[in-house]
Rosetta silent file (secondary structure, phi, psi, omega in degrees, C-alpha in Angstrom):
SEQUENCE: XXXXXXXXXXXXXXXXXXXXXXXXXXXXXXXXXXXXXXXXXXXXXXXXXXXXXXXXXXXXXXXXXXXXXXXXXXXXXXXXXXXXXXXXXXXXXXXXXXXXXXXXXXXXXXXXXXXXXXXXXXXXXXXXXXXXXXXXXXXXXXXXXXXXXXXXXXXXXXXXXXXXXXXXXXXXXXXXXXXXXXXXXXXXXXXXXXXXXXXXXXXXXXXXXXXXXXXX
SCORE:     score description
SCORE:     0.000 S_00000001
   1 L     0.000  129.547  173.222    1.548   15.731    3.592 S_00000001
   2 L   -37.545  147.022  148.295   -1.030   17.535    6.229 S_00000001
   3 L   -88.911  154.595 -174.236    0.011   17.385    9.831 S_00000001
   4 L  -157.447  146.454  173.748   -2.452   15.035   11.020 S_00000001
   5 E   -71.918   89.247  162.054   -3.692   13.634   14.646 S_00000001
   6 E  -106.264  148.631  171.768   -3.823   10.117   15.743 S_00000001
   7 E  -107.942  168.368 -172.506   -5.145    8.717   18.824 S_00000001
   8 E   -80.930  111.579  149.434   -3.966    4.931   20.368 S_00000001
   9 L  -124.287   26.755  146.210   -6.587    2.510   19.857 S_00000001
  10 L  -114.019  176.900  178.050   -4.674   -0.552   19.999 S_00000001
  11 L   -58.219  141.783  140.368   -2.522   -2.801   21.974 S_00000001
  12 L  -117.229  129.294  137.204    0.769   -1.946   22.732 S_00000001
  13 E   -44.692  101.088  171.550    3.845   -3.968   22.532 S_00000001
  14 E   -75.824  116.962 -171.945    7.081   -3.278   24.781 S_00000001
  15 E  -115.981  154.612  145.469   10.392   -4.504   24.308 S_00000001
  16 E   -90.362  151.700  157.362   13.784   -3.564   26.695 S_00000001
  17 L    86.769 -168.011  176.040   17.668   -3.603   25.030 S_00000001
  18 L  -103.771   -1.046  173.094   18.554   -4.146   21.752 S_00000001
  19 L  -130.681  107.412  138.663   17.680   -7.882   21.054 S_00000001
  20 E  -162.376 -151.244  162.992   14.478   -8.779   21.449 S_00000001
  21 E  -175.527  146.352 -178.883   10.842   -9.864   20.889 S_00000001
  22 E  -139.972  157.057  177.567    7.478   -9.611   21.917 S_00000001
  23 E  -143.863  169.309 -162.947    4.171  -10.816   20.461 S_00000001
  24 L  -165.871   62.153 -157.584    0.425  -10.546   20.844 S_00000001
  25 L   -83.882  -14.298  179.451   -1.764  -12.247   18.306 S_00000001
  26 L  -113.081  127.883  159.020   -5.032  -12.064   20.119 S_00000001
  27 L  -103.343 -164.593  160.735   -5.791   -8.349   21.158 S_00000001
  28 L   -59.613  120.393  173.783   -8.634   -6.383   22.944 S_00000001
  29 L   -48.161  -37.555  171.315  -11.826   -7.236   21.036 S_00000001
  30 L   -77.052   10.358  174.844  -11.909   -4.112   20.022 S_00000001
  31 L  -131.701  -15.378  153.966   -9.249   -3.952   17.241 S_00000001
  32 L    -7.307   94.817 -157.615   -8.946   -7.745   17.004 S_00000001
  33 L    90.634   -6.641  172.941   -8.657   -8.943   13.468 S_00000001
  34 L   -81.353 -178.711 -178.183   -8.704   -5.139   12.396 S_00000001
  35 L   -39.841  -50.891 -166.983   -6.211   -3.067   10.491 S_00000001
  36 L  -107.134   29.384  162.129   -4.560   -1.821   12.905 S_00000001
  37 L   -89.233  113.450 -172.008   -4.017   -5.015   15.339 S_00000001
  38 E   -83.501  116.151 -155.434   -0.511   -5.634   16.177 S_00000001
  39 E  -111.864  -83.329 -176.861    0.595   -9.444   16.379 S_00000001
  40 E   -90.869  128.569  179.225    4.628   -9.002   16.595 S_00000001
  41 E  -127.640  109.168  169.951    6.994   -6.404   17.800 S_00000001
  42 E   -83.960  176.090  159.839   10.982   -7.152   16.820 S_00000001
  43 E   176.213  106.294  177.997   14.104   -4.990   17.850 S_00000001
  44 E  -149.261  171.582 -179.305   17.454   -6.459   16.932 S_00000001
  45 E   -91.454  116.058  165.769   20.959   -5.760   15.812 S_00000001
  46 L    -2.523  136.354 -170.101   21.742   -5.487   12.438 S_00000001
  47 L   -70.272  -47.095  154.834   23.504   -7.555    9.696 S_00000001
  48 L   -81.215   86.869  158.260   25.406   -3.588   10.430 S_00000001
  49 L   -45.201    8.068  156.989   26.255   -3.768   13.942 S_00000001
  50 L   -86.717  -22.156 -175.866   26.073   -0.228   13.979 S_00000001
  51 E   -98.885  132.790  162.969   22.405   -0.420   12.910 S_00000001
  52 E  -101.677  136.234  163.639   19.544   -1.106   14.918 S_00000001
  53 E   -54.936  130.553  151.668   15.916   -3.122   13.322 S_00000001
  54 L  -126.042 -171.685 -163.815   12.616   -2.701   14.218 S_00000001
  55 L  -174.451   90.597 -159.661    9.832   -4.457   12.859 S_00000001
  56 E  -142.400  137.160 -157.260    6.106   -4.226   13.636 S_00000001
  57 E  -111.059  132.996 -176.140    3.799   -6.867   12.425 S_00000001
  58 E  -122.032  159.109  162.645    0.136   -6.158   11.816 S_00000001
  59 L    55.924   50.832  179.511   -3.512   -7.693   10.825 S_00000001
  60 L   -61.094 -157.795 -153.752   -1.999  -11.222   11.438 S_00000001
  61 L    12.641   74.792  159.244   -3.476  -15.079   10.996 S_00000001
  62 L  -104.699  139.921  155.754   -3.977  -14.118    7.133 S_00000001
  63 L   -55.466  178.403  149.587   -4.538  -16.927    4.686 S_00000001
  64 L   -20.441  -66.872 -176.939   -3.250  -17.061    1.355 S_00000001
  65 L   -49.731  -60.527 -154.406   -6.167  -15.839    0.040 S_00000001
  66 H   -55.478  -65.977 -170.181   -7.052  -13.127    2.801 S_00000001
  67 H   -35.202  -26.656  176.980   -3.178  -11.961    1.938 S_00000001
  68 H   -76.615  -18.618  151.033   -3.649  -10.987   -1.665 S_00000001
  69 H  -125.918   49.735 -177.767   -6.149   -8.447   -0.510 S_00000001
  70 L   -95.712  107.694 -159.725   -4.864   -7.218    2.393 S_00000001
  71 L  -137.106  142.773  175.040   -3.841   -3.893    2.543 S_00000001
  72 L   -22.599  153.216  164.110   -2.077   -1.045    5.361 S_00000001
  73 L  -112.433  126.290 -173.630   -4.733    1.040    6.393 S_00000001
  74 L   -60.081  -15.323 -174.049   -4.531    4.941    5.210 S_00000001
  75 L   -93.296  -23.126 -121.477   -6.211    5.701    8.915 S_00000001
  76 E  -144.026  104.191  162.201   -3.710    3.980   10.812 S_00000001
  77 E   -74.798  114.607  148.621   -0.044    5.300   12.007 S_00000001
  78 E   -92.969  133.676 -171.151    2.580    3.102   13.325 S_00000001
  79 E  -113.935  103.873  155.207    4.692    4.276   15.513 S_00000001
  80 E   -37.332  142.103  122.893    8.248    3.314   17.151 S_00000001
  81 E   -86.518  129.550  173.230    8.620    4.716   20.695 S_00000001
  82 E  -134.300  133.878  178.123   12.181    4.829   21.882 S_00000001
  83 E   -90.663  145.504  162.415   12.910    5.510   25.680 S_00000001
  84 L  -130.628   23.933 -178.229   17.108    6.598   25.910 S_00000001
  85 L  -148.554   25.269  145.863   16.613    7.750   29.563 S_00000001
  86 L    75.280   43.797 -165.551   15.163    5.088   31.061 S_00000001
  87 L  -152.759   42.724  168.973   11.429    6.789   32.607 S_00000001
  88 L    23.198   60.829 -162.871    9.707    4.817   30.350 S_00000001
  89 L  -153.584   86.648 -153.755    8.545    7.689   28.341 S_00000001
  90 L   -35.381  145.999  164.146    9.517    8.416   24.327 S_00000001
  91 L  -126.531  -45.735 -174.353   12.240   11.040   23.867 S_00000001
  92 E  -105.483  163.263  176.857   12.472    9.639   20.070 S_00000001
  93 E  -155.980  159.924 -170.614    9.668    8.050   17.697 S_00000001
  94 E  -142.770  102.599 -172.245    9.768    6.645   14.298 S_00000001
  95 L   -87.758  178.798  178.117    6.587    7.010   12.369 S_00000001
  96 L  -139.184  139.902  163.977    4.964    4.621    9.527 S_00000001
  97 E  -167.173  120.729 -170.309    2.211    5.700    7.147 S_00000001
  98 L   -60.125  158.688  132.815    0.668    4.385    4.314 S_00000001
  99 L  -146.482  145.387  150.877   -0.805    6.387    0.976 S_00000001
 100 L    67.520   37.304 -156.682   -1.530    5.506   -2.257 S_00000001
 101 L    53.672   26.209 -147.127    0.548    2.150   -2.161 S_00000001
 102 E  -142.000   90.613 -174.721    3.347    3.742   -0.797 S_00000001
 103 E   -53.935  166.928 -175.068    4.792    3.514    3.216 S_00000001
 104 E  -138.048  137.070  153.850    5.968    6.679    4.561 S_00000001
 105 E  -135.343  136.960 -176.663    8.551    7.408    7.348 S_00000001
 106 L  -110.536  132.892  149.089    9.180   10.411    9.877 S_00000001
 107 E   123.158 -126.202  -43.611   12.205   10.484   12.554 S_00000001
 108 E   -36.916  125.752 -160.351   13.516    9.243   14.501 S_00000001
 109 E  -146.323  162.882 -170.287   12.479   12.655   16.307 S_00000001
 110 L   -81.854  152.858  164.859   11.380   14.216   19.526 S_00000001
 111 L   -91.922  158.076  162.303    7.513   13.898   19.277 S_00000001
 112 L   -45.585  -47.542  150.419    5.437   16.756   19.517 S_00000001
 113 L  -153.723  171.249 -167.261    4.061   15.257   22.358 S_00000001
 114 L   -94.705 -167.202 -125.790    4.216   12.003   24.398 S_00000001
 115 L   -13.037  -93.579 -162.199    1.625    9.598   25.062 S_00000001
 116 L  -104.608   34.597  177.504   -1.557    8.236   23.249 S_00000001
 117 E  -129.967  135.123  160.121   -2.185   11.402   20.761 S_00000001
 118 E  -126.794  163.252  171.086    0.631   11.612   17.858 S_00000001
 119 E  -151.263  100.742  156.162    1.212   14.322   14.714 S_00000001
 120 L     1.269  116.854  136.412    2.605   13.138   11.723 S_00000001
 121 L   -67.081   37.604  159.675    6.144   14.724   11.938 S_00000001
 122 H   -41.136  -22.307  160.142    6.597   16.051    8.666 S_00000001
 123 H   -90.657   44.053  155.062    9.584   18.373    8.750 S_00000001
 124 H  -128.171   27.100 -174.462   11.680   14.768    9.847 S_00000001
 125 L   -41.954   58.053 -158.983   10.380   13.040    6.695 S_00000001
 126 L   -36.160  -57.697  165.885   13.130    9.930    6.555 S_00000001
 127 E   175.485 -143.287 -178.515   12.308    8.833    3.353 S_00000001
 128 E  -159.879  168.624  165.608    9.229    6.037    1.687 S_00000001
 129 E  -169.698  164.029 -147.040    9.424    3.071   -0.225 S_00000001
 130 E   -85.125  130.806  170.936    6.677    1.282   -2.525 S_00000001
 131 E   -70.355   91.317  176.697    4.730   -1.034   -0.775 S_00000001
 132 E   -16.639  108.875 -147.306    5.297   -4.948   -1.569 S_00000001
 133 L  -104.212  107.813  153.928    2.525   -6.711   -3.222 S_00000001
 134 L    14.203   78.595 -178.816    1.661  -10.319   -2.069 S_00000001
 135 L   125.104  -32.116  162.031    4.080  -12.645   -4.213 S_00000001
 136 L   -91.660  173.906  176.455    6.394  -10.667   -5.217 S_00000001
 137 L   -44.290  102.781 -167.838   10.091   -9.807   -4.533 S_00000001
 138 L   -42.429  107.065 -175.277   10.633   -7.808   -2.028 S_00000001
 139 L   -71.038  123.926 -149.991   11.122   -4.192   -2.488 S_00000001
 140 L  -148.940  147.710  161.275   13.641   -1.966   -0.202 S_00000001
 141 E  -152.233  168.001 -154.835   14.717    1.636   -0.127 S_00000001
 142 E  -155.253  112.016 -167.104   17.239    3.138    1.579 S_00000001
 143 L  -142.242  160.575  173.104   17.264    6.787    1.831 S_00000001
 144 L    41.233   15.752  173.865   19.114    8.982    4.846 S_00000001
 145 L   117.523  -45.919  179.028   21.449    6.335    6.231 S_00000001
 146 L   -67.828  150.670  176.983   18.187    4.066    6.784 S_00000001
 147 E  -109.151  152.280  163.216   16.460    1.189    5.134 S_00000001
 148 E  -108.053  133.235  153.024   12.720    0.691    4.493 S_00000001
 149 E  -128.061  127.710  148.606   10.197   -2.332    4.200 S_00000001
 150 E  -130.503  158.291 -175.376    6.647   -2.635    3.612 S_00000001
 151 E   131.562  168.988  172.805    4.528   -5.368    2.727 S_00000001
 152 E   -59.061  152.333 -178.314    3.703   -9.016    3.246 S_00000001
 153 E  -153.778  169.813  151.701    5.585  -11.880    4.919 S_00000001
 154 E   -81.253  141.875 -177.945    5.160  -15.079    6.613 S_00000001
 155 L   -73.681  124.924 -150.486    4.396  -15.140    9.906 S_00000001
 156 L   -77.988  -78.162  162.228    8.089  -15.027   11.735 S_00000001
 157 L     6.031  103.069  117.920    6.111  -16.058   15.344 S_00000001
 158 L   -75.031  124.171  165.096    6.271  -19.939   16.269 S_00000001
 159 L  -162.133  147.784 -170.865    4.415  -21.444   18.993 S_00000001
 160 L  -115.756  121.534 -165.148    2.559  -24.412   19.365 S_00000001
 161 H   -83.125  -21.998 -171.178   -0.493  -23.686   21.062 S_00000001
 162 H   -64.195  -48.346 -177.363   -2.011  -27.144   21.342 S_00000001
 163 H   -37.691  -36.159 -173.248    0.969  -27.751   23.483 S_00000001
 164 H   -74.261  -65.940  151.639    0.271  -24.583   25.458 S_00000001
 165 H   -35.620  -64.411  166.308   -3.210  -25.694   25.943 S_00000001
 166 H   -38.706  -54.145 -176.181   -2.102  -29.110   27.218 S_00000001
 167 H   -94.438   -4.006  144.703    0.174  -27.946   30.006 S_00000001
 168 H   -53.643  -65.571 -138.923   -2.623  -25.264   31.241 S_00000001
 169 L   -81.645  -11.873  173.299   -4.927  -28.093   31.191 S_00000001
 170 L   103.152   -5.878 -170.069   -2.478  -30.114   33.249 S_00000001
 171 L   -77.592  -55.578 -165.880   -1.902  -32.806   30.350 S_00000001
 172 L  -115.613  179.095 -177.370    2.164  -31.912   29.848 S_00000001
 173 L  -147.920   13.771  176.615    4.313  -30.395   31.703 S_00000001
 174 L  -179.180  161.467  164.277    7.046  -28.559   29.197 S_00000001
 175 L   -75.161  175.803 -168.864    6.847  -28.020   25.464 S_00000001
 176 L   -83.628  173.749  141.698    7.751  -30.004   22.790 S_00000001
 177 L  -140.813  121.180   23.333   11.155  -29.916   20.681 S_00000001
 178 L   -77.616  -57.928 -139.382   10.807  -28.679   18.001 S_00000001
 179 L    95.610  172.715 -176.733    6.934  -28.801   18.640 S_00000001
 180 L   -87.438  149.760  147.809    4.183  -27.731   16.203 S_00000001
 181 L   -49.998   77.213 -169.541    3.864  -24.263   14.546 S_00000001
 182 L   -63.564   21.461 -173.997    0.342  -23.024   15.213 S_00000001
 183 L  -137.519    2.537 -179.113    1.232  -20.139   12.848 S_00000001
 184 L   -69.846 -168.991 -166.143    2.369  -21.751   10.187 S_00000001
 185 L    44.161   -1.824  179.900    0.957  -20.811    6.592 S_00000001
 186 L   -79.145 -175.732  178.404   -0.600  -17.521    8.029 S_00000001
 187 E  -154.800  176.853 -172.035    0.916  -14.528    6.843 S_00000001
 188 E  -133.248  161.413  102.008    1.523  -10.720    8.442 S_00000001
 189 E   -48.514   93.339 -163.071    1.933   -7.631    7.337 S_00000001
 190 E   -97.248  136.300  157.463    5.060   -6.156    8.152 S_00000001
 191 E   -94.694  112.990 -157.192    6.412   -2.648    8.381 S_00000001
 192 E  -134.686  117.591  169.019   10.203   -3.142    8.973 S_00000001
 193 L   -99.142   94.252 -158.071   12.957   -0.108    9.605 S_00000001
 194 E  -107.080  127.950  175.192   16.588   -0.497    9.916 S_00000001
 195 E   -93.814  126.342  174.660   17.967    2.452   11.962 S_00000001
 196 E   -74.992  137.761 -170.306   21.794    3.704   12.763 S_00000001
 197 H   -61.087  -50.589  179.153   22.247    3.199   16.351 S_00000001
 198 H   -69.203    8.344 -173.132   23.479    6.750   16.852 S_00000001
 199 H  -110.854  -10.920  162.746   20.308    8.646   15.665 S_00000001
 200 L  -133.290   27.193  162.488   18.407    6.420   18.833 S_00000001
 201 L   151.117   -2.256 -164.106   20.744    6.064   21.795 S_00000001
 202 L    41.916 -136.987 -156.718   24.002    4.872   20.373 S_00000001
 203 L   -97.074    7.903  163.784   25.813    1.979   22.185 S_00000001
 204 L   -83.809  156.345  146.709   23.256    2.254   25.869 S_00000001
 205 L   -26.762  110.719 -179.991   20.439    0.426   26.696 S_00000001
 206 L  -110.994  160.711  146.330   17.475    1.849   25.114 S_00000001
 207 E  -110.686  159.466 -170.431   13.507    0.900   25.774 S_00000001
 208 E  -161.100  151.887 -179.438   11.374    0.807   22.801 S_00000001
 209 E  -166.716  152.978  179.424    7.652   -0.226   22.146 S_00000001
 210 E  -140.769  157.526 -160.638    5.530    0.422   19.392 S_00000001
 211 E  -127.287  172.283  174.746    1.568    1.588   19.051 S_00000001
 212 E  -116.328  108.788  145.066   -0.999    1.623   16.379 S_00000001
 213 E   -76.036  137.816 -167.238   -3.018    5.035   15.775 S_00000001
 214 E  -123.482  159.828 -178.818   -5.678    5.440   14.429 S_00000001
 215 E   -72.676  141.277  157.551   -7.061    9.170   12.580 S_00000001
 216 L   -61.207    0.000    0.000   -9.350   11.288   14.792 S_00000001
């Protein structure tokens, strides 16, 4: 695979530590509803406490339907950012890239350079795994210590927006419990990585965030 150039033309999504979550389901009109629109950003500890997760959820509120022909976009890099030295600035990245039905991953690696231009790191190739198809079982690979996922899910994200809407509007004053899901039945696209802690800061406090590139 080419070295190849992306620039940031989406939202990004920031997380601090090792457990957390952030979301975004409405972007910037421009990549809103496109390929490369990010809805969810995970980062948690493993099933292997020694391992860390990441997870970054793309082209969200798909139907059924939409989901069955929904597919990664070949233009479009996702990217990991990991801070270990706290100056909110990558020292490591973790790339994602589709071809041919097939995810790709580089790193975690120093980048070539930092902010909103990346290049494919090809001599850190991690390993790939076959991209999940809408219905079926989920498919995993595990190459270099790491695990892979790509492919469709249900959307993880609960919030009940009418509720949210109410207590703007002055009508409540706290959410419900449980409350409704305004997300249920949608679906996501997820790219999902499980990482060993020592290849991206070991047992300190890291920051991490992750962008969507698109090809020059």
């Amino acid at each position: 695979m080419k070295k190849t150039k992306f620039l940031i033309t989406a939202a990004i999504i920031g997380i601090s530590s090792i457990v957390a979550i952030a979301a975004d389901h409405i972007d910037a009109p421009a990549v809103t509803g496109g390929t490369n629109d990010i809805t969810d950003f995970y980062a948690f500890q493993g099933q292997n406490t020694s391992n860390l997760v990441l997870v970054a959820n793309v082209q969200g509120l798909l139907s059924p339907s939409s989901t069955a022909n929904a597919t990664f976009d070949e233009s479009t890099l996702i990217e990991f950012n990991i801070d270990t030295n706290n100056d909110n600035v990558e020292d490591l990245v973790i790339q994602a890239t589709p071809r041919d039905g097939v995810m790709y991953f580089f790193g975690p690696a120093a980048p070539l350079q930092t902010g909103l231009n990346s290049t494919i790191l090809t001599n850190d190739e991690a390993g790939s795994v076959d991209i999940t198809a809408y219905g079926q079982n989920a498919i995993t690979a595990t190459e270099n210590g790491m695990q892979f996922f790509a492919g469709p899910r249900d959307d993880p994200f609960f919030f009940d927006s009418g509720q949210y809407n109410a207590i703007i509007d002055g009508m409540a004053t706290s959410f419900n419990n449980p409350g409704n899901d305004s997300f249920a039945g949608t679906n996501v696209l997820s790219i999902v990585v499980e990482v060993p802690k020592s290849l991206v800061g070991g047992s300190g406090t890291i920051n991490t965030w992750v962008e969507s590139k698109r090809r020059q």
